[in-house]
Every structure is written in C-alpha cells, then in structure tokens.
N, C-alpha and C positions, 0 to 999 in steps of 0.2 A: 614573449610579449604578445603575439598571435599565434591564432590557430590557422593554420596552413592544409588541414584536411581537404577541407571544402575546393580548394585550389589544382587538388591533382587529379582531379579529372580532367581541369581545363590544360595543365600541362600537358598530360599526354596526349590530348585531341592536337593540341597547338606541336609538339612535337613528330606527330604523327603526319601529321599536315603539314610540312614546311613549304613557303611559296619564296620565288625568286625575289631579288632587287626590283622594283617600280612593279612586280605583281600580288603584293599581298594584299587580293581582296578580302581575302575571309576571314584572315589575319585579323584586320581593320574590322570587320562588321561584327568580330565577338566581342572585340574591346570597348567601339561603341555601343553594343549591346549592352556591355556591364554598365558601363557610366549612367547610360541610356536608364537605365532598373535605380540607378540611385541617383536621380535625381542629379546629375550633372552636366551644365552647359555643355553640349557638344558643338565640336565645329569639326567636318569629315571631308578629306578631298583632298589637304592639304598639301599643293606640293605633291600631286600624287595620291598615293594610299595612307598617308597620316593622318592620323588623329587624336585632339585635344581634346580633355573633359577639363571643365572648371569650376568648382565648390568656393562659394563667397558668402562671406557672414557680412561684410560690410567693413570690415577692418582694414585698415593701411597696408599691413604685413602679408608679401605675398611671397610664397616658392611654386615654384617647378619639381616636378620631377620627369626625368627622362627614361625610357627606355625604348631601342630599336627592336624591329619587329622581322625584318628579312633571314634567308637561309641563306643555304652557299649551296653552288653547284658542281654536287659529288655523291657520291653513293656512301652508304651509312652500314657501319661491321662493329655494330654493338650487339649484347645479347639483349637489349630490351623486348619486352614483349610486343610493349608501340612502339619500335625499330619504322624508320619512314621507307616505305618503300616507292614514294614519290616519284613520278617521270613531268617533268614540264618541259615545253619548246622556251629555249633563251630567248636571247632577246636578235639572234641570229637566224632564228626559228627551229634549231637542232634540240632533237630531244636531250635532255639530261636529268639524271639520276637529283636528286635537291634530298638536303637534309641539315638538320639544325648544329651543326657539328662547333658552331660558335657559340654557342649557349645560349640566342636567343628569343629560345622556347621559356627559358625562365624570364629573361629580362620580362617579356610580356606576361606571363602567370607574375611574375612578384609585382607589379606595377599594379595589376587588374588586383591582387590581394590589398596591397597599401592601400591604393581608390577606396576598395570597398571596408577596411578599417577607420581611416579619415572620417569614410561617409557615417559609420557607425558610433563614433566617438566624440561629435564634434563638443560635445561639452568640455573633453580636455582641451581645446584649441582654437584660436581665433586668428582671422585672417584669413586670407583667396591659398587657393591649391590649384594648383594646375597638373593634369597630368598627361606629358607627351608621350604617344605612342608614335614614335617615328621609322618610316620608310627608307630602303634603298641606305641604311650606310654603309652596308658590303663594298659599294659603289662611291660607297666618301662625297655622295653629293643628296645625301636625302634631306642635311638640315639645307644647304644650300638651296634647296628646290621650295621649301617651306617658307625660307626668310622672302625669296624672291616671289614667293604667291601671296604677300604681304600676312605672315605671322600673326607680326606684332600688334597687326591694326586690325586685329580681329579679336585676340586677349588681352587681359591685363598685363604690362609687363612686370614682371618679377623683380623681386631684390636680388634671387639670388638663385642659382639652376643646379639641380646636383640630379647625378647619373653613378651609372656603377656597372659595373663586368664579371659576370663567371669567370672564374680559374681555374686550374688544375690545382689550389691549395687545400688544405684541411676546414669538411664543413664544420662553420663556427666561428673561421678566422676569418677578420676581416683588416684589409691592409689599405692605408691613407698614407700621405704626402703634401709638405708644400710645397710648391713652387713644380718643375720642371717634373712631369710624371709619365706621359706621354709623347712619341717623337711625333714630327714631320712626317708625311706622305706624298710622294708622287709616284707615278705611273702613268705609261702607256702601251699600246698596242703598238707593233711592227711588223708591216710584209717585208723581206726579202725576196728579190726576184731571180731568178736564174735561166737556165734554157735548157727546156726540159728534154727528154729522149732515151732510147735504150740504153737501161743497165752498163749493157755490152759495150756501147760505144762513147765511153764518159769523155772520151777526150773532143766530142761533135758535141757536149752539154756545156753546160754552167752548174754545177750542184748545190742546189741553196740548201740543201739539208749539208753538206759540208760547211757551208758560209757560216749557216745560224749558230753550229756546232763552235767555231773558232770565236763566232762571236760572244757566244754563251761564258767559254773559259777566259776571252780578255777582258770581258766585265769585271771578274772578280778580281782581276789586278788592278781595278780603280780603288778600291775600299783601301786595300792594302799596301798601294804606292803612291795617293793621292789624297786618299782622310790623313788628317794630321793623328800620330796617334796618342790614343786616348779619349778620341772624339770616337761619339758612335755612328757609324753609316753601316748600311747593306744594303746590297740586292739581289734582287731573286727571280728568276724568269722562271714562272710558277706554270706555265703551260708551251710549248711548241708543236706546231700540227703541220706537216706538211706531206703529200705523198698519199699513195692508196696501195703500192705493190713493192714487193722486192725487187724487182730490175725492171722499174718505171722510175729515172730520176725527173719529179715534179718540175713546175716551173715558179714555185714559190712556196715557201713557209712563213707561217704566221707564229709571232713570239709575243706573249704578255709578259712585261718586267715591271717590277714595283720597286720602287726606294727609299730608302730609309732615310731623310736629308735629304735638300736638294743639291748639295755641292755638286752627285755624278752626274747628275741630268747631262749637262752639256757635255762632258767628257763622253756618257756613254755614247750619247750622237754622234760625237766624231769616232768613237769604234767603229759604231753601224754602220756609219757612209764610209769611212776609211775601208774596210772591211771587206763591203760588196764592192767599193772599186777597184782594189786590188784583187779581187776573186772576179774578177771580169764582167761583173753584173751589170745585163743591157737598160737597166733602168736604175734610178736612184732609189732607197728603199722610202718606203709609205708609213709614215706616222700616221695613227690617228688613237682619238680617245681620251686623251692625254687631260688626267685628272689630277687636284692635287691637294690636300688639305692641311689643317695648322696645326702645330703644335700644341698640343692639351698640358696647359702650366694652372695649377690651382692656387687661387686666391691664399696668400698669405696670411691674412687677416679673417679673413672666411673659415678657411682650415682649421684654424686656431680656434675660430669659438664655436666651430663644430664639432672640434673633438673630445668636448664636455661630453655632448651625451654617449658614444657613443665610449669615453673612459670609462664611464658610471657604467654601462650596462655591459658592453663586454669584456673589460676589465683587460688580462691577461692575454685575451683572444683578440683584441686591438692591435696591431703590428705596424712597424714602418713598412711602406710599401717601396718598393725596387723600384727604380727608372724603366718603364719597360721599352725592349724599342720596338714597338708599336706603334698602332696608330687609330684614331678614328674621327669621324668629325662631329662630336657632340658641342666642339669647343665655340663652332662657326653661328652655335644656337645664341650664345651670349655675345661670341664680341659684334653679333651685328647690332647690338643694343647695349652695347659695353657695362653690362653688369657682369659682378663677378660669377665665379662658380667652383664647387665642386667635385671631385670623382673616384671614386674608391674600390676596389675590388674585390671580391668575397671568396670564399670557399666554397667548393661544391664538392667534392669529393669524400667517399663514405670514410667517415671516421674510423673505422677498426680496418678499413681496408688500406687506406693513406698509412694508419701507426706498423701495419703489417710489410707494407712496403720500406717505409720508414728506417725498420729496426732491422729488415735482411739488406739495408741497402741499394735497393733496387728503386727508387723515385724517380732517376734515370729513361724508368722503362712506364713511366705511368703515361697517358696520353693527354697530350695539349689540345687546346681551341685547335680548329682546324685539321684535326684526326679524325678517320673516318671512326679511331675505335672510341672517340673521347665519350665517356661515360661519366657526368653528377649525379650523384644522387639525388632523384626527383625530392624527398620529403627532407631532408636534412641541408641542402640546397636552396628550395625554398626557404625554408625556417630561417634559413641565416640572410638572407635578401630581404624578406619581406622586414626582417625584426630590423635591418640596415636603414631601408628605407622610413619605416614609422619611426626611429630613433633619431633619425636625423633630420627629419621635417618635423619632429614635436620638437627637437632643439631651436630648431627658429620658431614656430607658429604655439609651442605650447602655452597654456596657462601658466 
C-alpha cells in the first residue's frame, strides 16, 4: 500500500542514533520536523521528550496512533552497517553503550511514514489523526508522564488508540487478539548491604555478593511454588553490580528485578528482608524505583471491527497473536480517558531468512527484542508496519 523507500534513510539515522529513556532529544526533533513539513499540529515537551502531531479535517471521527521512541541500555552485535555504536551517561551519570535492540527505531520510522501517507492522502479519509511519538517506555512511565502533563487538554481526545510492536515473526505477518494480549509490569531496584573487607578474612565480612546470589535463586522459587499453575508470572533480575576486585568483598550490591504480575511483589520482599537478615546484614535492604504498569487487554468490539481491514489486505498473513508475557505502557494512554484501544504486533524478520531457519529447524536460535544480535529487516519491516498502520486507521477514518 506504501512506498517505504523514502523512510530508510530515516531508519537508519534513528537506529544509528539511539538515545536513553527521558533523553530522546533528537529522536523528538526529527519527528516534529516531519509533522512540522506537513502541516501538522504539533505540541512537543510532553511529559518529557514526546511528541504529538495532529491532522484535522473537521470531522467527528478521530484515532491515534502510537509509537515509543527510546533505546535500551546495551551495546549492539548486529552486522548492520548503521550498527549504533552509541555511548550516553544513564541517568546515574555512568557511561553506557545504548542501542535500538527493542525495535523502536522502526516504531518511529513507520509512524513518521503513516504521518506522511495520511498527510498525502487525505482525499481517501475524513476525520482528526493524531500521531503519538512517545518517550521513556523502556521505563513504563512515559505515557504516565504525558497524561500527567495534561495530554488530553491539549488534543483532541480520540475514539480509539492503536499501537503496535516489532517481533522476531516473519516480515509480512502481522498478529492481533482480543481481549488479554499483554501482561502486568512491576519492578524495582534493590541495595543489599554487607560489611565489606578482605577476601582473606570473609569470616570479619558480611558478603552481599553471597546474600544477592541466594536471593537471586529463591526468587525463582516464587513463580513455581506460589503462582497458581497455569497462571503466568516471572521474574527476572536483569542486572546486579556489586564489588571492583577479586579479594575485595564490597559493602553492597545493587539488584534490578522486574515482574511479570504482581502477585511476587510482596513475597519477593519478604525473600530480600528475610535474606539479608539471616545473612547478618547490618542494615535492612533499600528499595527504590519501584515502577509499575497495566495490563494491555484489547477492546473486544474495537478488535472486531478492526479486523476487517486488515482480513481484506493481508489475508492469510493476519494471524492470531500469542498472549505474550510482556509488557508495556501504551495501555495507561487510554484508560486515563477511558476509551478503547488497540495493539498488534508485526513481522520484522527477512523472509527467506526466517523460511531458512524455519525448514532446518532452528527459529530457536533466531534473536528476540532485547538481543544485542536482534536483527529486522530495515525495508521488509517497514513495509509491513507502515502498510499495518495505514490499514488500520483508513479502517476507522476511511471514506
């Protein structure tokens, strides 16, 4: 349905350039640039580094479209040629490696491509567009930061919000659901304290690289003796940092854990405190950070008459989408204005490469969101996003 050339220059500058959670300035000022060139309401700052364009014929009928704009903080082992080789200070002030490894380098190239399709088209379509380039959801708190810098009382509000996600599926395919599609999110950060001292004399220490370690493996006996089963929960303590030497035991280590559900929350608390006070620890351990966002359930009746257009156009390449357990907070954009919404996830992966893997078997070894090797194919990637997104906002706003 579109041409997607025009766009991959912009992917790879945007890929090439990944900026953190709450610092994507330049991010922001290419998007409002595009809008900016076609004529669309911009409002910029939002809540941070977001930003909304918005195309209004005068008509009642209004959608959204979403796409987050932040990177993660990791270094990048793709063969691209615009491979990011990115260093930014966190928000700790420590350098770190940043790269798009979530995919969204595309979410902002296919948004910036619909925009400028909409913009070019509007004879097929009547009714407000909006389209959100939103900040910080690495961090699960970027719509939150939006809705709280007053949004809504700055645009039109929508009928109806639809968003969408890179995958590791076959580019082409694209996968919907009603009802329950994404899970619950919490997480926080944790010091553990100990008493630090020579290697040699562990018995004059407390070692919180031992503590964190005991705590790390009773975690996972929550999911598995405390999720009822059948029910999905996990957790994952995705970072621990403690220490600088081999026979220097520190006097603390720092643990980021995420959850899948909040059922562990409080059980993992009483690990952590149970934990360090049975390991001798002279202080109780230090929460902080401690974020947490909603469950992404799609409108039943929404899904339903959205998945006209996108039967008609891609037919066979339509699929039931998986429950994933994931997470993110696109969902915090609607219910603070309790309209519905949509969200679907697409295909990025090269076709001859995905059927190659496919037929030896091996899709096992392909790489996921969150892989330093994960690799879309920039132009068949796009193709299938950009054609998601025009398919599914002419399904509501067409002639």
């Amino acid at each position: 349905m579109t041409s997607i050339k025009a766009q991959l220059p912009d992917f790879a500058k945007i890929h090439q350039n990944p900026e953190l959670s709450r610092q994507e300035a330049e991010t922001a000022a290419l998007a409002a640039g595009l809008l900016r060139s076609l004529a669309y309401e911009i409002q910029e700052r939002i809540g941070g580094h977001s930003v909304v364009g918005v195309l209004a014929d005068g008509s009642d009928r209004t959608i959204a479209l979403r796409a987050d704009v932040d990177a993660l903080p990791m270094e990048e082992d793709t063969r691209f040629p615009y491979a990011s080789k990115k260093i930014m200070k966190d928000a700790g002030g420590q350098e770190v490696p940043v790269a798009h490894a979530c995919g969204h380098d595309m979410h902002v190239a296919s948004l910036m491509a619909a925009a400028t399709f909409f913009s070019a088209t509007q004879a097929l379509w009547q009714g407000t567009l909006i389209c959100i380039f939103q900040s910080s959801e690495e961090l699960t708190d970027g719509g939150r930061r939006m809705v709280q810098d007053g949004l809504w009382d700055k645009i039109p509000r929508p009928d109806v919000i639809l968003g969408q996600h890179s995958s590791p599926l076959k580019a082409g395919i694209v996968a919907l659901r009603s009802g329950a599609t994404l899970v619950s999110i919490d997480s926080f950060d944790v010091r553990v304290f100990g008493k630090g001292g020579h290697g040699s004399f562990s018995d004059q220490c407390v070692d919180p690289i031992v503590m964190a370690c005991h705590i790390v493996v009773r975690l996972q006996s929550i999911v598995s003796r405390e999720v009822k089963p059948g029910e999905m929960g996990l957790i994952t303590c995705g970072s621990i940092h403690g220490g600088s030497a081999g026979n220097i035991i520190p006097d603390y280590v720092d643990l980021k854990i995420t959850f899948v559900r909040n059922k562990p929350i409080d059980a993992s608390k009483c690990v952590i405190n149970s934990e360090c006070e049975s390991s001798g620890a002279p202080q109780k351990p230090r929460f902080s950070n401690e974020v947490s966002g909603p469950p992404l359930i799609n409108d039943e009746m929404s899904t339903k008459f959205l998945k006209r257009g996108p039967e008609a156009y891609f037919k066979d390449d339509l699929t039931e989408m998986a429950q994933y357990p994931a997470s993110e907070d696109f969902a915090v954009l609607a219910n603070d204005i309790q309209v519905p919404y949509v969200y679907w996830m697409y295909g990025t992966l090269n076709i001859q490469r995905y059927e190659e893997a496919e037929n030896a078997a091996a899709l096992s070894q392909v790489a996921w969101n969150h892989s330093s090797k994960y690799e879309p194919d920039a132009e068949q990637g796009l193709r299938t996003a950009v054609d998601a997104f025009a398919v599914a906002g002419l399904t509501y706003v067409g002639r």
